[in-house]
C-alpha positions in Angstrom: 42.0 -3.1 -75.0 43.2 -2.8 -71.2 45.5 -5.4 -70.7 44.3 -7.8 -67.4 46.3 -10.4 -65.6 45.4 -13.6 -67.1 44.7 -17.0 -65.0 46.7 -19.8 -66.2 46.5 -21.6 -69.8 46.6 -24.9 -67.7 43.6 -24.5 -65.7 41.9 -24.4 -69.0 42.7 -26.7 -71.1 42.3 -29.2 -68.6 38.5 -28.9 -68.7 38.2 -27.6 -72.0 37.2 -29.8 -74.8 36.5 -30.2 -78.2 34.8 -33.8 -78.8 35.4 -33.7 -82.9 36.2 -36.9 -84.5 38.0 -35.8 -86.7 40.9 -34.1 -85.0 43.3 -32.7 -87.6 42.0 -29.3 -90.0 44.9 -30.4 -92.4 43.3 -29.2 -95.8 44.4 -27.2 -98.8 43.4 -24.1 -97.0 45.4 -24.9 -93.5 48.5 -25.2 -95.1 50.7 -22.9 -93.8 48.2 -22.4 -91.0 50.4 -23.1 -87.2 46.7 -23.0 -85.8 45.5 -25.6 -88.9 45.2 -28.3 -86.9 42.6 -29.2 -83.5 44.9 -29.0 -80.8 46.8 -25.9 -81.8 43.5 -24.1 -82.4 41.9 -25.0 -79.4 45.4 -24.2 -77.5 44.3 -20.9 -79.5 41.1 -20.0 -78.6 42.1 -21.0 -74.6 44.4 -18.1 -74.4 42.0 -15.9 -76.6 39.6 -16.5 -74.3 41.5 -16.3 -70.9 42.8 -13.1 -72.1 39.8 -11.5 -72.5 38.6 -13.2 -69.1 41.6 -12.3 -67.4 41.2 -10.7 -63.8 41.6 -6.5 -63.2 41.3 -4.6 -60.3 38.2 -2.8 -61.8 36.7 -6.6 -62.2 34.9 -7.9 -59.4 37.0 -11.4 -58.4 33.7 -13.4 -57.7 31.9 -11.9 -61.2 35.4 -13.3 -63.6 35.3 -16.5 -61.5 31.5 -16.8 -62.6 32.2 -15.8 -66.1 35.2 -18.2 -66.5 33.2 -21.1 -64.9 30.2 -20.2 -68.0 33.0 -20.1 -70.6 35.9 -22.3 -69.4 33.8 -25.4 -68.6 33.5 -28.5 -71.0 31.9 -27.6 -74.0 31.9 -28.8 -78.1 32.5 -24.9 -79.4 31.0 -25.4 -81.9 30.1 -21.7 -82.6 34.1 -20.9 -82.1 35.0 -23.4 -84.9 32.8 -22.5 -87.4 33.9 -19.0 -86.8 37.4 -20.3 -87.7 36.5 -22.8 -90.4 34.9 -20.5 -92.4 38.0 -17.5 -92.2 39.7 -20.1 -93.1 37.5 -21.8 -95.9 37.8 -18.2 -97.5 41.6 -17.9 -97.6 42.4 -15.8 -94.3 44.6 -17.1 -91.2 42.9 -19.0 -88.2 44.7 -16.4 -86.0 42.8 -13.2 -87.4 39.2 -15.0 -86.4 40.1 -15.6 -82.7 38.8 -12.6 -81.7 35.7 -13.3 -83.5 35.2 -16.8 -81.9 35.8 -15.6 -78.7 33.1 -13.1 -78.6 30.6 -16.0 -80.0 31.6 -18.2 -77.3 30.8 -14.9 -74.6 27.4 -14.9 -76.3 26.7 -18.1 -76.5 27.8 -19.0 -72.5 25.5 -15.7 -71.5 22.6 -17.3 -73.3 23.1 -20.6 -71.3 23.4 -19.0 -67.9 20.2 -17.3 -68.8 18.4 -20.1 -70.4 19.2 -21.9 -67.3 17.6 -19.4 -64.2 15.1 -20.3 -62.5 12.9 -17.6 -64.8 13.5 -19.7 -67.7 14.3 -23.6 -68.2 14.9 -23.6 -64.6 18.1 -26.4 -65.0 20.6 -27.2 -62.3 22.6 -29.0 -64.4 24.9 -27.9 -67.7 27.8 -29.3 -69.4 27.8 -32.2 -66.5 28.2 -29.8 -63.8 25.7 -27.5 -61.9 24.7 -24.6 -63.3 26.1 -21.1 -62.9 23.5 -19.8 -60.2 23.3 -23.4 -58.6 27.7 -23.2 -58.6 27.2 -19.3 -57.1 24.0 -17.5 -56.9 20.9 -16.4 -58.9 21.9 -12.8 -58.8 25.8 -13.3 -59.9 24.4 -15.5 -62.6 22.6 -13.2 -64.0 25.3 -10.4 -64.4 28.0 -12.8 -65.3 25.4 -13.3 -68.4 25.1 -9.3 -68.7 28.9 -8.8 -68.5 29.8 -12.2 -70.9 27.0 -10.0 -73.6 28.8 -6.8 -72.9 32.3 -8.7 -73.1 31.8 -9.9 -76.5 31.1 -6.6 -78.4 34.4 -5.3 -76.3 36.2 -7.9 -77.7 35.2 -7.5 -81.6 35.6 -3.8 -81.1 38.7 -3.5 -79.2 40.9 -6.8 -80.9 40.3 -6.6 -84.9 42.5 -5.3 -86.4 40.4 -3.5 -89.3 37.9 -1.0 -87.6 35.4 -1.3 -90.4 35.2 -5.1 -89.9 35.1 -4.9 -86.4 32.1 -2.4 -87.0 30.8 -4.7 -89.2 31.3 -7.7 -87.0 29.2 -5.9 -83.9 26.5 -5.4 -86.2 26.1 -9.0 -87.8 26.8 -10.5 -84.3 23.9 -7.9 -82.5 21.3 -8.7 -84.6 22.0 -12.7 -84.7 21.8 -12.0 -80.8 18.9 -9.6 -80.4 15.1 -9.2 -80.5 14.7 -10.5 -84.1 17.3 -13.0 -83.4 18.4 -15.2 -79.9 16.0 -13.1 -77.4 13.2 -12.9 -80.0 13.7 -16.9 -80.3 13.9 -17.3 -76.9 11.1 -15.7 -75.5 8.6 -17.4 -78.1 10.2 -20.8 -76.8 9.1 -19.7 -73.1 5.5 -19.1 -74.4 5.6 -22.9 -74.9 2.8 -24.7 -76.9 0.0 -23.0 -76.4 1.3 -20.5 -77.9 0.9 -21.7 -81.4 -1.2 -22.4 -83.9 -4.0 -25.5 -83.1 -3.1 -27.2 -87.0 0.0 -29.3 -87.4 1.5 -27.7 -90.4 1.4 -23.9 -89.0 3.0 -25.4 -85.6 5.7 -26.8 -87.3 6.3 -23.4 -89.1 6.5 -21.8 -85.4 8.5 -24.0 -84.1 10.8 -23.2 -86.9 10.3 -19.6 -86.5 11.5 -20.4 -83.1 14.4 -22.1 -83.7 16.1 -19.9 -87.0 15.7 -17.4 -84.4 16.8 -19.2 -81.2 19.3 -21.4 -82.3 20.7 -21.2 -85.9 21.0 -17.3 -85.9 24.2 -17.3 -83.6 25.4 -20.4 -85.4 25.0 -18.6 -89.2 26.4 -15.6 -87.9 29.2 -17.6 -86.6 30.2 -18.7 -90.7 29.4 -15.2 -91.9 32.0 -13.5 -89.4 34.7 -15.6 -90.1 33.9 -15.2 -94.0 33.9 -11.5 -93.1 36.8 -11.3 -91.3 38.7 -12.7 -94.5 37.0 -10.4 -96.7 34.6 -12.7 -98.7 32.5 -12.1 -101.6 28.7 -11.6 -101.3 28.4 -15.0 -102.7 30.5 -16.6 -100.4 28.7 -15.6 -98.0 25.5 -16.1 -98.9 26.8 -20.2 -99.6 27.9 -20.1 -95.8 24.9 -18.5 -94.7 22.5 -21.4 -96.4 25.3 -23.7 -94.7 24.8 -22.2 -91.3 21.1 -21.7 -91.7 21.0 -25.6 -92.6 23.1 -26.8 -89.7 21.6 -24.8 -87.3 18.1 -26.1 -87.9 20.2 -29.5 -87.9 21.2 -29.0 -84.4 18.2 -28.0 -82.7 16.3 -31.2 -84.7 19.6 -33.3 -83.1 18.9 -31.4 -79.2 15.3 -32.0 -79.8 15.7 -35.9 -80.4 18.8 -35.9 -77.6 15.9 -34.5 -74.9 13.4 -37.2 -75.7 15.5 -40.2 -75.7 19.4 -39.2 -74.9 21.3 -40.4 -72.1 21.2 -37.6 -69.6 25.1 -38.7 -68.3 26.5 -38.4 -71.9 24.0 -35.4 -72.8 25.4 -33.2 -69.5 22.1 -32.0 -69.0 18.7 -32.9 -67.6 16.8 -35.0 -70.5 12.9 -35.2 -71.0 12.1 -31.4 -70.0 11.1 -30.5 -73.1 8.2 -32.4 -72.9 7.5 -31.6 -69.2 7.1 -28.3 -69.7 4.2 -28.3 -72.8 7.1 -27.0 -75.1 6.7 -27.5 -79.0 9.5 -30.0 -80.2 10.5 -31.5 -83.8 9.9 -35.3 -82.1 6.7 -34.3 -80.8 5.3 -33.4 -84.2 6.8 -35.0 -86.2 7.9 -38.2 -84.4 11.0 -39.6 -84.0 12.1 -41.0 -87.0 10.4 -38.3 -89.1 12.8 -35.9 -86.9 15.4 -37.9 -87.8 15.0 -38.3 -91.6 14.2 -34.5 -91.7 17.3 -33.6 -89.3 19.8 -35.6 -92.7 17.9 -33.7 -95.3 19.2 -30.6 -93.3 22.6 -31.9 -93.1 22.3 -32.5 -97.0 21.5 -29.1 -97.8 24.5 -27.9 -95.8 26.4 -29.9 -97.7 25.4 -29.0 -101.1 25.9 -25.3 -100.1 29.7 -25.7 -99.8 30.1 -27.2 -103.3 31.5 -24.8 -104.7 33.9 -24.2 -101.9 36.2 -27.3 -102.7 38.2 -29.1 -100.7 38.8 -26.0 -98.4 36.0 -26.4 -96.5 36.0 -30.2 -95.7 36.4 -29.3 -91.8 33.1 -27.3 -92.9 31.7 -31.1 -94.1 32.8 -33.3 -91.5 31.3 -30.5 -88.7 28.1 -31.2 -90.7 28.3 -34.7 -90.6 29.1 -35.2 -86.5 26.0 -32.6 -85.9 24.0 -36.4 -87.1 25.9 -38.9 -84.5 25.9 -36.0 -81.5 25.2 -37.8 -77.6 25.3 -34.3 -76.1 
């Protein structure tokens, strides 16, 4: 990869969080690990991440600035972590997955900036602060999002070490990203609910459609490249897969719940648009104590995935069990 300069590590992790409770990774598997613990990982990812956002003379100044603003800004990474739990849950070092979680982080920050034009969602407000084409324009937003997609498949490419799991990696992380995965999702979100079925049962199976698609693809295919990455069995990564698949449905049940009744200050975003805009919601079927009972029978089937796993993936279960309590 073309070495740029890179903007300083301080400017980062001063608006860079990571809001677990638990804030140690200290398990059988981190042992020996310098980046087994939160701090030094998230000290990790920073630089991964400014490195690979770092400013060149080929790279327009305004486009990085809007790309580091999308990626930089206060966030759970969520998608990062799992990324690096599950490497490490399988025996490999956190340091061999960064490149990994950074390119699921570029993915993930393009599929905000996008969500949030005025085309789609239409939101002024992300993370607490204004969105990337309310902080610079429509048009920059846009291919900040194209360049954060383009930036990711660079990275997994260009900074694995192993060229068949890199070429591996591109493939899992393209499909968990494309037409049968996060745009597919997506634009069947847009379509909103008349869209669906008129009987309650078939809605609910669109909605989840939707959202396996939309939301818990990149969050699966975040487990499955840190599992590849360390060279996992097939069954190993099949357990992760039901884990991520479970989570991920977990999350979107958690957002759904968050948008009908969350505090907007502590959520970062606008709250109550969901139902605004006629789209089909877990709460709006299935009320919200149903969505909440159905979001814990998720979280327990994540669980039970991992049992086999040991005690080497308890970062794996306590992620699982904060996905419940989320404000944001």
């Amino acid at each position: 990869m073309k070495k740029y300069a890179t903007p300083t590590l301080g400017f980062a992790l001063d608006i860079l969080t990571t809001p677990s409770q638990d804030t140690s990774l200290a398990n059988s598997a981190s042992q020996g690990d310098p980046l087994g613990d939160e701090p030094a990982f998230t000290h990790a990812l920073t630089e991964e991440l400014l490195v690979c956002l770092a400013d060149d003379a080929d790279r327009p100044a305004r486009l990085m600035e809007a790309m580091r603003y999308a990626v930089m800004g206060p966030g759970k990474r969520l998608r990062p972590r799992l990324v690096a739990y599950a490497a490490q849950a399988c025996g490999a070092k956190i340091q061999d997955a960064l490149p990994a979680a950074a390119a699921v982080e570029f993915i993930h920050a393009y599929s905000l900036i996008h969500d949030d034009l005025p085309a789609m969602d239409d939101d002024d407000l992300r993370r607490g602060r204004p969105t990337v084409h309310r902080q610079f324009d429509e048009a920059l937003a846009i291919l900040a999002g194209d360049a954060l997609q383009a930036l990711a498949f660079e990275t997994l490419a260009t900074r694995l070490a192993d060229p068949r799991v890199a070429a591996r990696a591109c493939a899992e992380l393209a499909a968990a990203a494309g037409p049968g995965g996060l745009v597919g999702g997506q634009v069947d979100d847009l379509a909103g609910a008349e869209a669906a079925p008129p009987e309650t049962e078939a809605r609910l199976l669109h909605l989840r459609r939707i959202h396996a698609r939309k939301t818990s693809a990149l969050i699966t295919v975040s487990l499955r490249l840190g599992a590849i990455i360390a060279h996992a069995d097939k069954p190993t990564i099949d357990r992760l897969t039901r884990y991520g698949q479970a989570i991920g449905m977990a999350f979107q049940v958690t957002d759904d719940l968050l948008d009908a009744q969350g505090d907007q200050a502590a959520v970062g975003k606008r709250v109550g648009k969901d139902l605004d805009r006629g789209k089909l919601t877990y709460p709006s079927l299935l009320g919200v104590e149903a969505s909440q009972t159905h979001a814990a029978q998720l979280i327990a089937t994540a669980l039970d995935s991992l049992d086999t796993l040991a005690g080497c993936a308890e970062p794996l279960r306590s992620l699982a069990r904060q996905i419940l309590g989320r404000d944001r």
